[in-house]
N, C-alpha and C positions, 0 to 999 in steps of 0.2 A: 504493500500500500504506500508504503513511504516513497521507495521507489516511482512508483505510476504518479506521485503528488511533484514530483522532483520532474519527473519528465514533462506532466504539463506546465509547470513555474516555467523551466524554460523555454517550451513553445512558446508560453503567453508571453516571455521574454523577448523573444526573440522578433514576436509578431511586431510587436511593442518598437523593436526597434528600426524596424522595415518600412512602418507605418512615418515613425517617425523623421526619420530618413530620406524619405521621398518627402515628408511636407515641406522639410529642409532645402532640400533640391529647388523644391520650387516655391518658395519667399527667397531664398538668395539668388536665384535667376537674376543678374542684372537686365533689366530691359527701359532704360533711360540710356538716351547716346546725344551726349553735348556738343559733340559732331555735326548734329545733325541741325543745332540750336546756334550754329556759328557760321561766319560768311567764310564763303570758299574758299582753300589754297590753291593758288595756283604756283608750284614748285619752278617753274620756266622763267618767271617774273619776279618770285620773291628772292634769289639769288643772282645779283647782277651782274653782268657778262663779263664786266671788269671791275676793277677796285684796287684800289693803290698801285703796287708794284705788278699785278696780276690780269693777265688779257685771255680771255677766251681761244683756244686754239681749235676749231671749229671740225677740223676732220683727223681728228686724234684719238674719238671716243671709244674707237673700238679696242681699245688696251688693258678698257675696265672690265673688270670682270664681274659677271652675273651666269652664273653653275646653273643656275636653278631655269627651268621650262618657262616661257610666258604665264601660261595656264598654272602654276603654282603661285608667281608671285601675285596675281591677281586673286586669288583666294583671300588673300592678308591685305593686299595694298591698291588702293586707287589709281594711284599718280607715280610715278617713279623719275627719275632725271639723273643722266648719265652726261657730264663736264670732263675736259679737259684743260687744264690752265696753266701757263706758262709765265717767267718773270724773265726779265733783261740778262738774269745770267742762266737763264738757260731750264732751271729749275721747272719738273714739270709734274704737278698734282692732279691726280684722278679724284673727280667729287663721284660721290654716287649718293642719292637721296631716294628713298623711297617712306609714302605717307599711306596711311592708312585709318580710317574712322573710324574702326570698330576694331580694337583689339583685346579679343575675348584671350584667358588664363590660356587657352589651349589653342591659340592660335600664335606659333611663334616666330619673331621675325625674325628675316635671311641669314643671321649672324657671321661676320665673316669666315668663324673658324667652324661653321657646319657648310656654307658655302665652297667656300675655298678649297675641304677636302673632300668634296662632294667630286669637284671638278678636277681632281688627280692630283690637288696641294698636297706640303706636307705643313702642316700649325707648328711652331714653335717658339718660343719666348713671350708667351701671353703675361702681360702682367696690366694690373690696373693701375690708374694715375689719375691726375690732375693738369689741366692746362687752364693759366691763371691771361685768363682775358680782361679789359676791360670793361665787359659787362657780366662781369664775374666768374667765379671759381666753377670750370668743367670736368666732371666727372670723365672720365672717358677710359678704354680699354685699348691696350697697344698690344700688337702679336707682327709675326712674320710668317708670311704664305712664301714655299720655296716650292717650286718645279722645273728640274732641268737647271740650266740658268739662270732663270729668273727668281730672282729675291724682291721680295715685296714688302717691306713694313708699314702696317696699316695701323689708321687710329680711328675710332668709331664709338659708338655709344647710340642709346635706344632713348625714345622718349616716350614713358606711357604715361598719359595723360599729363599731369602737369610735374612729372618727378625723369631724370632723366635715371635710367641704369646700366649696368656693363655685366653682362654675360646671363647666363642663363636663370640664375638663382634670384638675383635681383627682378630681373624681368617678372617671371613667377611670380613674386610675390607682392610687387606693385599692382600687377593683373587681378590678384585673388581680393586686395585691400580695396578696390575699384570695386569690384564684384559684390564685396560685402556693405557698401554703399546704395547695392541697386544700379549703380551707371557701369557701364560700356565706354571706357576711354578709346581717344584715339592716340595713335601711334606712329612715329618716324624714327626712323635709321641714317644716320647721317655714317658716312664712311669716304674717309681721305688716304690714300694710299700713294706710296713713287715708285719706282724701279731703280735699287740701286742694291749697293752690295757696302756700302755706307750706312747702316740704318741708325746712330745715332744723331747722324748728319742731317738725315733725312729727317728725323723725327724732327730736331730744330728747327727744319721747313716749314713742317705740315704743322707745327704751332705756331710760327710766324702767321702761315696761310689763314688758319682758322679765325688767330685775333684780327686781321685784317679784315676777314670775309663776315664775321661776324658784326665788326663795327659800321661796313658798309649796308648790310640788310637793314630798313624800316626799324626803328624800335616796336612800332604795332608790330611788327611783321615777325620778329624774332623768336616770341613767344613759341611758333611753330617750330624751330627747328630746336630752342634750347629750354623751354621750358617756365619756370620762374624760378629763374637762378637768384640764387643769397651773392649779393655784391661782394 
């Protein structure tokens, strides 16, 4: 008897928690998208052709790299914009931007180091950092993609909703904090990358590149690509 008392505790347990489980599921459903409550990005326009030391090189863009099918990145992303830009000494930075309005916990963006090995890279010297802009302190992630020849050091960082993050863990769990708000953030990938076999040279670049390109985009306008940074 005590037995058979012990077996249904647990089913009623169990039901109990199945039941509960699911109501869960759906009260935390995010389904508000402030996205959709804000006037358009347009990625072509809010990053200008030139700026300072730096001019648009117009048929260069095919160096940047994107691994991934059309048909996947539009799953995640709207808008995407693929730059190349060059400076007087020669110095040449691949932008790559991709935006997206709804970026649900389980929708994750390009990252370069699931990217990059996607497409026959090998990832190496990932580490996180900081680039101290004028309109303040950027969180950001630096790694090197290596294939063949070519060495790559990239610097990139994710923005979900108004928090920027670096790498997978962060991402995750800005998505979930969004989630349990009720809203649907939206989302961009900023990623600057060079070709050299210099990469701490390069990195010196691509943080020149940023505090320039950063200063030159809109103040309204910035919020898109950096979030609401602490000065």
């Amino acid at each position: 008897m005590i037995s058979m008392n012990k077996s249904k505790i647990a089913s009623l347990a169990l039901g109990v928690l199945m039941v509960s489980s699911g109501f869960l599921a759906v009260v935390l459903t995010p389904t508000e998208i402030p996205a959709d409550q804000q006037a358009r990005i347009d990625l072509d326009t809010l990053v200008p052709k030139e700026f300072g030391d730096w001019k648009l090189e117009p048929f260069n863009a095919g160096g940047i790299v994107n691994p991934e099918v059309k048909g996947s990145l539009e799953k995640i992303y709207s808008q995407t914009l693929a730059r190349t830009y060059v400076n007087k000494q020669g110095d040449r930075i691949m932008l790559s931007i991709a935006y997206g309005g709804r970026q649900k916990a389980d929708l994750q963006a390009h990252r370069p180091e699931i990217c990059y090995a996607s497409g026959g890279f090998a990832i190496d010297k990932k580490t996180k950092t900081y680039v101290d802009t004028t309109v303040g302190r950027l969180p950001v992630m630096q790694l090197v993609a290596k294939q063949g020849v070519r060495n790559e050091p990239i610097t990139y960082w994710v923005r979900v909703g108004d928090s920027l993050t670096r790498g997978w863990i962060e991402q995750k769990i800005t998505a979930i904090g969004y989630g349990l708000t009720g809203k649907v953030p939206d989302g961009v990938l900023v990623r600057i990358s060079s070709i050299s076999n210099d990469e701490q040279g390069s990195y010196l670049v691509q943080q020149s590149f940023l505090r320039t390109m950063l200063q030159a985009v809109r103040s309204e306008d910035r919020v898109w690509l950096v979030g609401r940074l602490d000065s």
